[in-house]
SEMI-61612 format. One record per atom (N, C-alpha, C, O): residue number from 1; residue in three letters; atom name; z, x, y. Coordinates in steps of 0.001 Angstrom, whole numbers, always signed. Layout:
SEMI-61612
{NUM; "ala"; "CA"; {Z; X; Y}}
...
END
This chain:
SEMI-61612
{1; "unk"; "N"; {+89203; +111883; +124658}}
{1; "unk"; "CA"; {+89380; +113174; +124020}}
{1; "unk"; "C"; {+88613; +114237; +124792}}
{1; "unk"; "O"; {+87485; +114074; +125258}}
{2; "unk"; "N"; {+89253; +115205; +124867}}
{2; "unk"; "CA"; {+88187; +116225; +125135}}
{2; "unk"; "C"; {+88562; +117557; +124807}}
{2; "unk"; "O"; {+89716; +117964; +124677}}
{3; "unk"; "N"; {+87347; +118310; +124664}}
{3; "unk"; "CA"; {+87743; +119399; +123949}}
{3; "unk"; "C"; {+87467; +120459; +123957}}
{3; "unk"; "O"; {+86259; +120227; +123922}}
{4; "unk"; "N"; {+87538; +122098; +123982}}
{4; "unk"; "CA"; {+86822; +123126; +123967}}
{4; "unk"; "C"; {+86905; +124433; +123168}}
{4; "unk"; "O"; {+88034; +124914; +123070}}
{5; "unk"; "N"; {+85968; +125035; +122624}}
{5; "unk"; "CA"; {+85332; +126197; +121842}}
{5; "unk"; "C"; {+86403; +127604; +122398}}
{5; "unk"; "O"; {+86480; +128168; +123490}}
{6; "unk"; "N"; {+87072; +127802; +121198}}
{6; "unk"; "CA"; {+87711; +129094; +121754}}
{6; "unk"; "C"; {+87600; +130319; +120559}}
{6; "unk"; "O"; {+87439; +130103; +119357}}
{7; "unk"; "N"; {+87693; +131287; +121029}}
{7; "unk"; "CA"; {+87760; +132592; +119815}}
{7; "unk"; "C"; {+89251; +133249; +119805}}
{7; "unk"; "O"; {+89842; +133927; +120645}}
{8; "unk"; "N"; {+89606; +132794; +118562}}
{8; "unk"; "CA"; {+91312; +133933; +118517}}
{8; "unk"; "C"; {+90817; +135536; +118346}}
{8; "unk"; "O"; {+90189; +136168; +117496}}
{9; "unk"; "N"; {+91381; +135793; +119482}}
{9; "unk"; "CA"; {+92020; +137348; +120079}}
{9; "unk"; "C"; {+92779; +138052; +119082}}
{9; "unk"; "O"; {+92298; +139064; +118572}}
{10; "unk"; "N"; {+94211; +137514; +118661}}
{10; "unk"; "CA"; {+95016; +137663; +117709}}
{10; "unk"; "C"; {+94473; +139032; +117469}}
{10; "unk"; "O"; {+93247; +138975; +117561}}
{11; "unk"; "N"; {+94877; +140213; +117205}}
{11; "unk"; "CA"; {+94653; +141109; +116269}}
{11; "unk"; "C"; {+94570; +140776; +114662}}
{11; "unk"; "O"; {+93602; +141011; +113939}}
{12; "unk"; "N"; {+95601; +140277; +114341}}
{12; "unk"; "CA"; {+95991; +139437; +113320}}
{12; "unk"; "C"; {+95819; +137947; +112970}}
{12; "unk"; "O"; {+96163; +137379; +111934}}
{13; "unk"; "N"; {+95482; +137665; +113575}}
{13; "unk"; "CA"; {+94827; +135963; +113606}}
{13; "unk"; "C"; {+96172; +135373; +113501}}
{13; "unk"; "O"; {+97189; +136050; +113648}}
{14; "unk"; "N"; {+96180; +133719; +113166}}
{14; "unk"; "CA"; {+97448; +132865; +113799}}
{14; "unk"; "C"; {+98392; +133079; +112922}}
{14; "unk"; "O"; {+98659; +132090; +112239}}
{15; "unk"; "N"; {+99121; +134238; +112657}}
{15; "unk"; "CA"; {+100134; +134583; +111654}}
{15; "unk"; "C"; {+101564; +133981; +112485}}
{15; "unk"; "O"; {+101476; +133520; +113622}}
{16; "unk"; "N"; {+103001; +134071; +111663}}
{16; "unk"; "CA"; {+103812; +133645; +112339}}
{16; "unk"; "C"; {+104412; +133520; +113590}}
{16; "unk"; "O"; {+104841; +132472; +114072}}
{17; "unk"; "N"; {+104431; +134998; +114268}}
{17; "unk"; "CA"; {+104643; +134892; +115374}}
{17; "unk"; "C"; {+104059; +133840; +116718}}
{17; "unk"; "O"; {+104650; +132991; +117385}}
{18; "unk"; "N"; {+102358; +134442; +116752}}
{18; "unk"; "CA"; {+101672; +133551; +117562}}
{18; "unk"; "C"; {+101681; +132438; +117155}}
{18; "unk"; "O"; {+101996; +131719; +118103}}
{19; "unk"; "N"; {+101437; +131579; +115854}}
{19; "unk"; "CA"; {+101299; +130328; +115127}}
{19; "unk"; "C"; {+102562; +129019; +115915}}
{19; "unk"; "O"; {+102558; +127840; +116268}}
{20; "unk"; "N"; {+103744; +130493; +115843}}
{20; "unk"; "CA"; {+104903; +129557; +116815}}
{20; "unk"; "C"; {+105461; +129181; +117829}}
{20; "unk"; "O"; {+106117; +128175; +118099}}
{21; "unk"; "N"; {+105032; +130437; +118623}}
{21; "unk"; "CA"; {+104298; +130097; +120137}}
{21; "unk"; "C"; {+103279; +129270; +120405}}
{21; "unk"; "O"; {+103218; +128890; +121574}}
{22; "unk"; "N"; {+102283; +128795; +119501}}
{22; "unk"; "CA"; {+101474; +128045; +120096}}
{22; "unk"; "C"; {+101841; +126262; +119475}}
{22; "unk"; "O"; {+101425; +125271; +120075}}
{23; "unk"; "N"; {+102496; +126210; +118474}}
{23; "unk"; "CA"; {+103355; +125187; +118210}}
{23; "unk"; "C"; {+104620; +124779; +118666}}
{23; "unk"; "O"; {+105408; +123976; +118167}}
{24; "unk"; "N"; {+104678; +125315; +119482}}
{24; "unk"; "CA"; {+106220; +125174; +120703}}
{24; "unk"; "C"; {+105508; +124279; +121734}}
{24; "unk"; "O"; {+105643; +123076; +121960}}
{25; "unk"; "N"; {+104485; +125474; +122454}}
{25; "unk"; "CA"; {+104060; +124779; +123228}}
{25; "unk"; "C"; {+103041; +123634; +123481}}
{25; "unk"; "O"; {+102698; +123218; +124587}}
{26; "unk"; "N"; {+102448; +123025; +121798}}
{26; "unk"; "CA"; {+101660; +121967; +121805}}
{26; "unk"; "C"; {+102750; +120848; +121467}}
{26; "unk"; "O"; {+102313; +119730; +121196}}
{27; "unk"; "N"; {+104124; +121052; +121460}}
{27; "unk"; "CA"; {+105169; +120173; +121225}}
{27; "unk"; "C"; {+105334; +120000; +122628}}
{27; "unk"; "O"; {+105528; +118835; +122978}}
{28; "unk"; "N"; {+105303; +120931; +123582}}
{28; "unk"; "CA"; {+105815; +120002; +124882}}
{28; "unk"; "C"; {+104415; +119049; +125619}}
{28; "unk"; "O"; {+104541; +118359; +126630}}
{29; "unk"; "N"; {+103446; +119176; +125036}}
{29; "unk"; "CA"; {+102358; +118623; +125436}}
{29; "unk"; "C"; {+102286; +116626; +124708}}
{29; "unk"; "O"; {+102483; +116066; +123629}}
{30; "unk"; "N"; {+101940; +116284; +125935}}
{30; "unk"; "CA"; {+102321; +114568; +125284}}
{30; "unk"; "C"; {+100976; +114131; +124464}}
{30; "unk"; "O"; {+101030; +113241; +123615}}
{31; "unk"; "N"; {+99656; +114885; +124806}}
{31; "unk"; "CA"; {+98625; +114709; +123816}}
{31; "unk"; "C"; {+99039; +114794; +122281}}
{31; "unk"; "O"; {+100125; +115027; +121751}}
{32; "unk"; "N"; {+97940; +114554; +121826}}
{32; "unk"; "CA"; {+97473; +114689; +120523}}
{32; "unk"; "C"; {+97019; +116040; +120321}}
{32; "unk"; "O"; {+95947; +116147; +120916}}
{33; "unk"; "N"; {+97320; +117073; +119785}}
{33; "unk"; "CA"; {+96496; +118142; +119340}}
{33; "unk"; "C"; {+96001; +118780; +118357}}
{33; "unk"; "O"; {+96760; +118910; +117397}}
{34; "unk"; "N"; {+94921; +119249; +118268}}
{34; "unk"; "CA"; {+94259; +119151; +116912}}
{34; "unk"; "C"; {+93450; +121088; +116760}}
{34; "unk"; "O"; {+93428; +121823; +117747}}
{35; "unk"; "N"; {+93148; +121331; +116004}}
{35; "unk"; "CA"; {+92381; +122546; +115899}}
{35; "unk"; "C"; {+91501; +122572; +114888}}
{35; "unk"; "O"; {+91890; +122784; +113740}}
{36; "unk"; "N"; {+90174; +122354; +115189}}
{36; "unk"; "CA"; {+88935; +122316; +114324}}
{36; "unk"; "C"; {+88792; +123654; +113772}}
{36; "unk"; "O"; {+89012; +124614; +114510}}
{37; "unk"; "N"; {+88454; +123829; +112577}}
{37; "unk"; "CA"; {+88451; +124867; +111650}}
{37; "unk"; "C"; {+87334; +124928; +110493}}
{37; "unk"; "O"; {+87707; +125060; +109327}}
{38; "unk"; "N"; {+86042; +124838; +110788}}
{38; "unk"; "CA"; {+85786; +124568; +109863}}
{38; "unk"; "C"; {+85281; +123382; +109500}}
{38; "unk"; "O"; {+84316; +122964; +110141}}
{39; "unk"; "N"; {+85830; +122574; +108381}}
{39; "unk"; "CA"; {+85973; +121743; +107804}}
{39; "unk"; "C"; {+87494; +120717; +107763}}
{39; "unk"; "O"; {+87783; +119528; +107626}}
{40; "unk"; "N"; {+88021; +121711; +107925}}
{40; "unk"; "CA"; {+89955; +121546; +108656}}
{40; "unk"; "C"; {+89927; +121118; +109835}}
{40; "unk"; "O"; {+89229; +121607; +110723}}
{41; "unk"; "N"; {+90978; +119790; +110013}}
{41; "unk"; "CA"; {+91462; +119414; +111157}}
{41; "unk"; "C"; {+92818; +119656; +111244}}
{41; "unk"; "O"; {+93363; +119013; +110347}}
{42; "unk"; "N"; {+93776; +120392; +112018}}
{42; "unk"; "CA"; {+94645; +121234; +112279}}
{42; "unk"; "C"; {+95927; +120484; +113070}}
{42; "unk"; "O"; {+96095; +120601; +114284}}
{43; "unk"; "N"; {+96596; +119882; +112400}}
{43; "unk"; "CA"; {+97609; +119840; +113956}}
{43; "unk"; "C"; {+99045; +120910; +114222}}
{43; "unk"; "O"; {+100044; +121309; +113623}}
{44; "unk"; "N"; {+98331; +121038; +115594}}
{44; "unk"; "CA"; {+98881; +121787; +115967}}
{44; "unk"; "C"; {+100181; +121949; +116201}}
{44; "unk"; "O"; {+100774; +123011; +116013}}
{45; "unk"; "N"; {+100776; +120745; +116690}}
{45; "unk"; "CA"; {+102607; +120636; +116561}}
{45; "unk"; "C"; {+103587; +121411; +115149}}
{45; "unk"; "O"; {+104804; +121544; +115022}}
{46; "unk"; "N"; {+102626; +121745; +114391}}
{46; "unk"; "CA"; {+103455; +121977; +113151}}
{46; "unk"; "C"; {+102719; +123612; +113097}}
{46; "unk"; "O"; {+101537; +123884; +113307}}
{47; "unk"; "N"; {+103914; +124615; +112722}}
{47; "unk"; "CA"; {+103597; +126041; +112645}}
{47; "unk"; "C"; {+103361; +126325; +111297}}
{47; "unk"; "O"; {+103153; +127495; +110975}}
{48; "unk"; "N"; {+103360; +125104; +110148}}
{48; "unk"; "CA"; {+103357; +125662; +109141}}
{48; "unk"; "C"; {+102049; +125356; +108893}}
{48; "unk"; "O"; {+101459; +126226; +108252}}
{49; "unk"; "N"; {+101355; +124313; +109223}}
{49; "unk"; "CA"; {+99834; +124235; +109176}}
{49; "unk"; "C"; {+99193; +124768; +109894}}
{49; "unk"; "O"; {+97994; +124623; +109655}}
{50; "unk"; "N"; {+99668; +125994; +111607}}
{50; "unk"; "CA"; {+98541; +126673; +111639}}
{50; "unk"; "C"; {+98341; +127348; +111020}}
{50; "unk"; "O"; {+97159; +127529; +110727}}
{51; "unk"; "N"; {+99543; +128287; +110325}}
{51; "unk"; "CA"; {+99813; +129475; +109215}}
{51; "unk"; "C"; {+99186; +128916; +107939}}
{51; "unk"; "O"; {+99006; +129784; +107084}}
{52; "unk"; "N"; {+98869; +127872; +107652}}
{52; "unk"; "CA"; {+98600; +127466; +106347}}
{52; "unk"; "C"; {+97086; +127736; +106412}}
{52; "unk"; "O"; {+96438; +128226; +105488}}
{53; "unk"; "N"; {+96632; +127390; +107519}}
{53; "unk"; "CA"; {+94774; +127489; +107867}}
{53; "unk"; "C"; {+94343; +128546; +107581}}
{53; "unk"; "O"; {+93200; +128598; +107126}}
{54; "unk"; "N"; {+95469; +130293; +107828}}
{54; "unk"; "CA"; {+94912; +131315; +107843}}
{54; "unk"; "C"; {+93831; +131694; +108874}}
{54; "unk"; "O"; {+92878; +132424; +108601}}
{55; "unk"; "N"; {+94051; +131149; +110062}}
{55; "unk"; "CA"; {+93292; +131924; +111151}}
{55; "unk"; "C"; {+92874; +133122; +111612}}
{55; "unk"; "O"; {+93570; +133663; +112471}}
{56; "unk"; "N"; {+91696; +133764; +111158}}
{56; "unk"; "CA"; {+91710; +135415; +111631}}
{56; "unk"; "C"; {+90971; +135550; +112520}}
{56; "unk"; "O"; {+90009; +134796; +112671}}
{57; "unk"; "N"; {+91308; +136780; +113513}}
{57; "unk"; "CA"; {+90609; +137706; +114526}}
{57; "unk"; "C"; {+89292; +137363; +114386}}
{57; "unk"; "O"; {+88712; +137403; +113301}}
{58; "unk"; "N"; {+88621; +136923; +115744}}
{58; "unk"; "CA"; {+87506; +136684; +115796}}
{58; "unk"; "C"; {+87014; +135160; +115653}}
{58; "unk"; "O"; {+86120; +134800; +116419}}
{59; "unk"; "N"; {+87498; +134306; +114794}}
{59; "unk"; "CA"; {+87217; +133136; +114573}}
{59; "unk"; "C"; {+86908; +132062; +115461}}
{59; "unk"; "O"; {+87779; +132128; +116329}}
{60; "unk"; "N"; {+86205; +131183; +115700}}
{60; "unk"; "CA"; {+85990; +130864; +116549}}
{60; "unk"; "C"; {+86484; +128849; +116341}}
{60; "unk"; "O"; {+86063; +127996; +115559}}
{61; "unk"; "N"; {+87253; +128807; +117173}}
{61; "unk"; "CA"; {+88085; +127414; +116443}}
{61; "unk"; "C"; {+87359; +125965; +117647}}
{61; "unk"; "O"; {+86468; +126314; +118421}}
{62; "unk"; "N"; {+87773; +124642; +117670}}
{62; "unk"; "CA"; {+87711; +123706; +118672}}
{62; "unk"; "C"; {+88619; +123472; +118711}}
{62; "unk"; "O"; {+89176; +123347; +117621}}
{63; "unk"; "N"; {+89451; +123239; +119981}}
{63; "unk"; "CA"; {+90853; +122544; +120534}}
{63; "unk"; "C"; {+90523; +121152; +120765}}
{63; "unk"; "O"; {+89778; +121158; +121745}}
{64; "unk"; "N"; {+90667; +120158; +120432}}
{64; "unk"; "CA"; {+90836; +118832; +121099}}
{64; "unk"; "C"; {+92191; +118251; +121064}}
{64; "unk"; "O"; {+93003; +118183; +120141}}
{65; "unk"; "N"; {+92271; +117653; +122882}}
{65; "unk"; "CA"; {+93399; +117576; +123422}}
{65; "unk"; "C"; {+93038; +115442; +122965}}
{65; "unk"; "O"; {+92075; +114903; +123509}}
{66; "unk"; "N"; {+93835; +114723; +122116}}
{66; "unk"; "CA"; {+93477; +113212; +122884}}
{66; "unk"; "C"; {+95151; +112478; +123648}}
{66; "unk"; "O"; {+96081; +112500; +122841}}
{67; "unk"; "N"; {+95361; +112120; +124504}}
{67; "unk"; "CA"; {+96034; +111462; +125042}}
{67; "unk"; "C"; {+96256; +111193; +126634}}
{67; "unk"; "O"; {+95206; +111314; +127266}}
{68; "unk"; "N"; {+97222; +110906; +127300}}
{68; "unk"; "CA"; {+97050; +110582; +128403}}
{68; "unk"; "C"; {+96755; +111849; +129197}}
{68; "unk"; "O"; {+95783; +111816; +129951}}
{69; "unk"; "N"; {+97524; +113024; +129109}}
{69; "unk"; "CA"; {+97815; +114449; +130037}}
{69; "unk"; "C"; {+96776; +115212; +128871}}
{69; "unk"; "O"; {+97126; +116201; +128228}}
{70; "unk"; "N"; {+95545; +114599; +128753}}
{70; "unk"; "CA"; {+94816; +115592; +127374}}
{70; "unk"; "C"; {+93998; +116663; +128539}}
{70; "unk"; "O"; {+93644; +117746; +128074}}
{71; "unk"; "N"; {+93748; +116446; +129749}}
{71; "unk"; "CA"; {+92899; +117481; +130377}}
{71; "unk"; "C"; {+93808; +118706; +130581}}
{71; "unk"; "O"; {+93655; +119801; +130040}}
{72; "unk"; "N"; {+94604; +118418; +131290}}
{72; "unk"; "CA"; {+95860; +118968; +131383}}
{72; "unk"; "C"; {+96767; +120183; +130419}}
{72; "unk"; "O"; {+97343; +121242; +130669}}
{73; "unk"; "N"; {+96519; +119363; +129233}}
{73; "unk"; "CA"; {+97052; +120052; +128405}}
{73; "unk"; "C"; {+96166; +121007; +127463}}
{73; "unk"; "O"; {+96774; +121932; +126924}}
{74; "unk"; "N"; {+95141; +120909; +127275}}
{74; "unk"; "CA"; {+94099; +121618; +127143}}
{74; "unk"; "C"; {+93589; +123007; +127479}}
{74; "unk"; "O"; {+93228; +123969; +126801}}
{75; "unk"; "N"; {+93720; +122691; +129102}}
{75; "unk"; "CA"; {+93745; +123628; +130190}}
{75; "unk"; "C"; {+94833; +124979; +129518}}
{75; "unk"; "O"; {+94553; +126148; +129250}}
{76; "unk"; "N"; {+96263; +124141; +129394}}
{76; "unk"; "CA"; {+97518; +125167; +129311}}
{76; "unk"; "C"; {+97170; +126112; +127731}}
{76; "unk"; "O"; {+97154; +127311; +127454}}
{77; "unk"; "N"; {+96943; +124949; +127022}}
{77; "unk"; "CA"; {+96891; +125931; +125423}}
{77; "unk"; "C"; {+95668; +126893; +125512}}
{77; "unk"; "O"; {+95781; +127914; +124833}}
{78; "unk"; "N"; {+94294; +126719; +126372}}
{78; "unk"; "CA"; {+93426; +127483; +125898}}
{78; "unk"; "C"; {+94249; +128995; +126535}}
{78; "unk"; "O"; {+94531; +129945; +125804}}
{79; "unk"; "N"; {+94488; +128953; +127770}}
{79; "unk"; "CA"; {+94679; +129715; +128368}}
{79; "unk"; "C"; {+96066; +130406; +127777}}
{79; "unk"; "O"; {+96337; +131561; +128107}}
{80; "unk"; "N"; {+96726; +129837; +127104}}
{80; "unk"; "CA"; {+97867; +130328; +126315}}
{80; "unk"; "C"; {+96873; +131503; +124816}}
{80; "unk"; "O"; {+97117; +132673; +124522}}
{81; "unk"; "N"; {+96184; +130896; +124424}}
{81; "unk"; "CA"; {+95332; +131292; +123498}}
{81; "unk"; "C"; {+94535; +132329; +123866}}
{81; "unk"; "O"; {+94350; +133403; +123294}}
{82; "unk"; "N"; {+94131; +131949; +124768}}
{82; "unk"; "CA"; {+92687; +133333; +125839}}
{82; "unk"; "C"; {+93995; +134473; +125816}}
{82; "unk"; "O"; {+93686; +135510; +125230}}
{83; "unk"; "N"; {+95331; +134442; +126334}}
{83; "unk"; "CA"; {+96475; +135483; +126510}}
{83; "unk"; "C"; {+96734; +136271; +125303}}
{83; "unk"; "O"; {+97500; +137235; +125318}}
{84; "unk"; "N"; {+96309; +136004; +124596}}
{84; "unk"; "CA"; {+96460; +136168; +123391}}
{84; "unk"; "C"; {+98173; +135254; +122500}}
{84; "unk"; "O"; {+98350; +135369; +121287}}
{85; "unk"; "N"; {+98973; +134615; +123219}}
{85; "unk"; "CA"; {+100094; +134501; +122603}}
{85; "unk"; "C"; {+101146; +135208; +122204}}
{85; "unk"; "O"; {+101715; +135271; +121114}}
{86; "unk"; "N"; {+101391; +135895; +123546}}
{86; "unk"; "CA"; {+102367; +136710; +123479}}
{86; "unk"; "C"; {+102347; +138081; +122505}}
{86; "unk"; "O"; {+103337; +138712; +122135}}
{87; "unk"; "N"; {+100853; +138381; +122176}}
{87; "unk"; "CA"; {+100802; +139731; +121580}}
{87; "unk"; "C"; {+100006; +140603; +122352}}
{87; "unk"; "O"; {+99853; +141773; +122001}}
END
C-alpha cells in the first residue's frame, strides 16, 4: 500500500461534477482505492460515496493506492486532484 496527504482545492469540495471525474478515473486504475476522511474510509470507484462523504474546500484527505500499479496510480489521481478536477 502506499499512500499520500492531499488538500481538496475544489472551490466547492467533491460535489458532483469533480466527485465523477475522479471516479472515472480511479475505475481505470487496477489498484484498490481508498480516501481517508476522517474516520471514513472512502472508495473511490463509486461517485456516490465520494458525494456521500461531503468533501469541502480545504480539507485535507489520505489517498491510499493498494495493488499491483498502486505507485503508479497514485501518482495519476493526486495530480488529477492537485488540478483541481477539471474546475
Amino acid at each position: 500500500m502506499v499512500s499520500q496527504k492531499i488538500t481538496i482545492k475544489n472551490p466547492s469540495g467533491l460535489h458532483a461534477r469533480p466527485a465523477s471525474i475522479l471516479a472515472q478515473a480511479a475505475g481505470k486504475c487496477s489498484s484498490n482505492v481508498i480516501i481517508v476522511y476522517g474516520e471514513k474510509r472512502i472508495q473511490v470507484k463509486s461517485i456516490l460515496n465520494i458525494m456521500a462523504a461531503a468533501i469541502k474546500c480545504g480539507t485535507e484527505v489520505e489517498l491510499q493506492c493498494t495493488g499491483e500499479t498502486e505507485e503508479e496510480d497514485l501518482k495519476t489521481l493526486v495530480t488529477l486532484i492537485e488540478s483541481g478536477l477539471g474546475e
